[in-house]
N, C-alpha and C positions, 0 to 999 in steps of 0.2 A: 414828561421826563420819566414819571416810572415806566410807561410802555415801551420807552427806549432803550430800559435799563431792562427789561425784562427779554428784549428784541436781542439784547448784546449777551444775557445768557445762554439764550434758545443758541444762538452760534457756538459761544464759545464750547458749550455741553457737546453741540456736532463734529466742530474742531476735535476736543478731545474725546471721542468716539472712532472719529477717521486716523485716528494718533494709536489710539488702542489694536485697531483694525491695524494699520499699517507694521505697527509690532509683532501682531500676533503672527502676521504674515513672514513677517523678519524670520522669526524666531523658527516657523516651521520651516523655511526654507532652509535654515541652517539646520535643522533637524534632518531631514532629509540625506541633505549634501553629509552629513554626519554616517547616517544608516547608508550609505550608497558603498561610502568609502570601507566600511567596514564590511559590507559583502564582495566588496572587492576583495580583499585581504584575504577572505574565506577562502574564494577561488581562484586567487592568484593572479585575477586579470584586469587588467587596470583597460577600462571600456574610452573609448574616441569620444563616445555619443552618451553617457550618461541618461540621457532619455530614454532611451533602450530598457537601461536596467529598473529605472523608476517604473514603466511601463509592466516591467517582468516580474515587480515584487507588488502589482496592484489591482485588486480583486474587485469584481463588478460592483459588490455593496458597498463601496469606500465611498464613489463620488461621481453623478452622472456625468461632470465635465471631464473626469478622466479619464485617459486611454485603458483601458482591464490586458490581464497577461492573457485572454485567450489566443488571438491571433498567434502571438508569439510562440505558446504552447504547442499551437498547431504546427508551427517548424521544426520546433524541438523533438517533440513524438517522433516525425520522421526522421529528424539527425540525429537521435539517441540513436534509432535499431539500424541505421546505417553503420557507425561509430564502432556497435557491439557486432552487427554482422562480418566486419570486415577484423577488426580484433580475432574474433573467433573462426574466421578461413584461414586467417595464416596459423593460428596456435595452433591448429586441433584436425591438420589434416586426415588424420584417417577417421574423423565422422562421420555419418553418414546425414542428410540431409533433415533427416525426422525428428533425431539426437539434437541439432545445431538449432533449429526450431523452437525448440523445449527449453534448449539453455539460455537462447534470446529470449525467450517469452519471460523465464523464472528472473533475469535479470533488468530487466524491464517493466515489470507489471506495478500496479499500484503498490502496494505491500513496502516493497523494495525499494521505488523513488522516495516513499514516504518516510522510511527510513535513514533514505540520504540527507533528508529535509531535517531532519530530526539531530542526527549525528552533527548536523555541520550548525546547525541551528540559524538557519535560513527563514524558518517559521518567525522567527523573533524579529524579523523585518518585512514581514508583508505590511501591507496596510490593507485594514477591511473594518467592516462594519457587522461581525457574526458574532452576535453575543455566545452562540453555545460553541464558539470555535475552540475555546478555550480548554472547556471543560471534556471535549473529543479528543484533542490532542492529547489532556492527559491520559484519559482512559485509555489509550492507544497505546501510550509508552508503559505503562504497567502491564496492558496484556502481552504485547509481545516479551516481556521479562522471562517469559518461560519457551524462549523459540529466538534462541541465540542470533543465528540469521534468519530465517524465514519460519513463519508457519505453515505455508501452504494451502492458503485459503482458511484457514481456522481463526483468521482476525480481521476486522475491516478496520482498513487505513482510511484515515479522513483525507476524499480525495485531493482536498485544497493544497497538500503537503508534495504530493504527488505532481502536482501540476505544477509548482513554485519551481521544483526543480527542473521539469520540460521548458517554460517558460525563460528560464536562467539559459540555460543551454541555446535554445533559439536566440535570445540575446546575444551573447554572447557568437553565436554563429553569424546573425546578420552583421555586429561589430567588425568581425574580423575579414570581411570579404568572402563570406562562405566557403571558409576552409573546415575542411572535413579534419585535417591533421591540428590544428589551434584546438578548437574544439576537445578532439581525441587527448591531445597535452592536457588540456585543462582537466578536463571530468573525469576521466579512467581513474587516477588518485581518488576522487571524492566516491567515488564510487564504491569503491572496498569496503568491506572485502566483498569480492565478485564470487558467484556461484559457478560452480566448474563441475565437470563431469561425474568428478567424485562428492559432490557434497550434493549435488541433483535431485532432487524428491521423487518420489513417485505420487501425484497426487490422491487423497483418499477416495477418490472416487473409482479413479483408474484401478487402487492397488485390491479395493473389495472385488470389482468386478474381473480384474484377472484374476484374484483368489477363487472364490468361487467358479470361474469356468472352468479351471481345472479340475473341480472333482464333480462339476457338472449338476452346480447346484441353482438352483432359481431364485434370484433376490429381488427384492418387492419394495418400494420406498415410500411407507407410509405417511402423507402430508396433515399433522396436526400442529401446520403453523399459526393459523389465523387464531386456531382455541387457544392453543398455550404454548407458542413460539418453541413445538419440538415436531424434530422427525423421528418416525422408529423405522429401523431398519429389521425386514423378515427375509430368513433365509430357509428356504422348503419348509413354509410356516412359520418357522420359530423368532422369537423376538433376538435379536443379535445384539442391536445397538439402539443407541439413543442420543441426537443432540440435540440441544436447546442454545438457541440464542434470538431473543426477541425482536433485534434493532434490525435482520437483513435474515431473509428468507436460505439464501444459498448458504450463508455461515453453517446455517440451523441442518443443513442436510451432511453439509461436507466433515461438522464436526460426530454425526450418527453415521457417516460410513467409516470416520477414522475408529471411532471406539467400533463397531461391530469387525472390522480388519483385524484389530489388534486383540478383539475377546477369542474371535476364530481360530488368529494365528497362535494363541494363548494354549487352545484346546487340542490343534493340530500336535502343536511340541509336546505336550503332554505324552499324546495318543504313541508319537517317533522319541520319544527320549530326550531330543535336540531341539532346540529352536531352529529352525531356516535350512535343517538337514531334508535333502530330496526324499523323495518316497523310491523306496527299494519297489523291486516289484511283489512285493509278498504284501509292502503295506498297501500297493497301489488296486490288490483285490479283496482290500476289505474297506473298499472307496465306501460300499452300499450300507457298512457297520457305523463309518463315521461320517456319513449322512444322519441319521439316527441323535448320534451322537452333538449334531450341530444345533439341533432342536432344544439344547438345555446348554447350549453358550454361555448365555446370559440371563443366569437363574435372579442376579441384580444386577443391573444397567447402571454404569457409572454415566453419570453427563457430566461434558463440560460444564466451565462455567458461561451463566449466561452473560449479556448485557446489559448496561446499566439501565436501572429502574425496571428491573425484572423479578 
C-alpha cells in the first residue's frame, strides 16, 4: 500500500509539472500575440502572417528552435535602399549620381536605422538572450544626445537595433506581396526625419583630408589604439588631433580627424578674420606662413569622450 501511495505521488507531482509547463506556455504565447500587436500599431500594418513578424523581432541567442530575423534582414537591406533610391530620383532631380549615393548611404547606415529602433521603441520587443544588450543601448541613446540627427561615424550603434528595423521591413515586404509602394507607405513616416541635401555631413575623414589638400599639407594618422584606445592626428609634423575611443577602432580615428578639422579650421579663421571665408589671393600666398602656423594647432588636444570602461 505505501508503494502505491508513493507510485500515485510520483504521477500526480508529473501531472502538475505538465500543468505548470502547459501554462507557462499559455501565458507566453499570449505574451507574444500581446508584443506582436503592439508592433503593429507602431508601424501601422496589420501583417496576414504574424509569423513573419515574430520571426523579425527574433535574435539568434533567444532559442535554437526558432526562426532568427537574419534572413529577413537580408530582404530588408535591399528594400530599404531600393525604397530610398527611388524616394530620392523623383525628389531631387537635379543630383547628380555621387551626391544621391551619399544621401542613401547617410540614411541608411547603422547610426540611422538604429535610431529608428530606438525612436519608435521596436528594441523593447525583440526577444534575445544578450545580457549586455541592455546596457549598449543605453550608452547609445546618451551618446548620441549630443548629435541631434546624426553623428557621422563618431558613435557606434548597437548593430542589433539596426537590424530589428531591416528585419521589420523585409517582414513586412514579404507580408504584403513584395510591393515596393506598401513598404514605402509604411516606413518613410518611421523614418524621419530623413537626411536631405542640406543637413548632409561631410564625413571627418573626407572633411580633414580635403582641408588639408588644399593648402597642400601632409597628414599622417598615427595608430595608438591597442596602447590606449587613441589616434593622433599629424599634419606636416604637428600634432592637430586626438581621438579616443576604446570599444571600435574606426570611432577612435574618425573622432581625431574631427577634432584635428575643427582645431585647423579654428586657426585658418583666425589667420582670415572669418570662419569658412575663401582665401583671397593675397591670403592664398602666404599658404607657406600658415604651413608654419598649423604646426602649433593643437598646443592642447581636446578628446572626445571615450567608451564605456575606458
Amino acid at each position: 500500500m505505501a508503494m502505491e501511495g508513493e507510485k500515485a505521488e510520483q504521477i500526480q507531482s508529473k501531472l502538475n509539472q505538465i500543468q505548470v509547463t502547459d501554462d507557462e506556455a499559455k501565458n507566453s504565447e499570449i505574451f507574444l500575440a500581446e508584443n506582436l500587436e503592439k508592433v503593429e500599431e507602431i508601424i501601422g500594418y496589420k501583417f496576414k502572417d504574424r509569423t513573419l513578424l515574430e520571426e523579425a523581432l527574433t535574435d539568434s541567442s533567444f532559442s535554437a528552435k526558432c526562426a532568427s530575423y537574419e534572413r529577413l534582414e537580408y530582404v530588408g537591406d535591399s528594400v530599404l535602399g531600393l525604397v530610398i533610391s527611388r524616394e530620392q530620383f523623383f525628389k531631387y532631380p537635379e543630383l547628380p549620381p555621387g551626391v544621391l549615393t551619399r544621401l542613401r548611404a547617410a540614411n541608411v547606415d547603422k547610426e540611422k536605422l538604429a535610431r529608428v529602433a530606438l525612436n519608435h521603441g521596436l528594441h523593447n520587443y525583440l526577444r534575445h538572450k544578450k545580457p549586455l544588450l541592455e546596457e549598449q543601448i543605453r550608452f547609445f541613446r546618451e551618446e548620441i544626445l549630443g548629435y541631434p540627427l546624426h553623428s557621422n561615424g563618431l558613435v557606434d550603434a548597437p548593430k542589433v537595433l539596426c537590424d530589428i528595423v531591416e528585419s521589420v521591413i523585409g517582414a513586412v515586404f514579404i507580408d504584403c506581396g513584395s510591393s515596393i509602394d506598401n513598404v514605402r507607405k509604411v516606413f518613410m513616416p518611421l523614418l524621419e526625419p530623413i537626411i536631405t541635401p542640406q543637413t548632409l555631413q561631410v564625413h571627418p575623414m573626407t572633411r580633414l583630408y580635403e582641408l588639408c589638400q588644399k593648402y597642400g599639407w601632409q597628414v599622417i594618422c598615427k595608430d595608438r589604439w591597442k596602447e590606449s584606445g587613441t589616434y593622433d592626428i599629424y599634419v606636416d609634423g604637428g600634432l592637430v588631433g586626438r581621438g579616443t575611443y576604446q570599444l571600435k577602432k574606426e570611432i577612435a580615428l574618425y573622432r581625431a580627424a574631427k577634432n584635428a578639422a575643427d582645431n585647423i579650421e579654428k586657426r585658418i579663421a583666425g589667420r582670415e578674420g572669418k570662419y569658412g571665408l575663401e582665401l583671397s589671393e593675397e591670403a592664398q600666398s602666404r599658404t607657406t606662413e600658415l604651413e608654419a602656423d598649423v604646426a602649433t594647432v593643437c598646443t592642447s588636444v581636446v578628446e572626445l569622450p571615450a567608451g564605456p570602461g575606458s
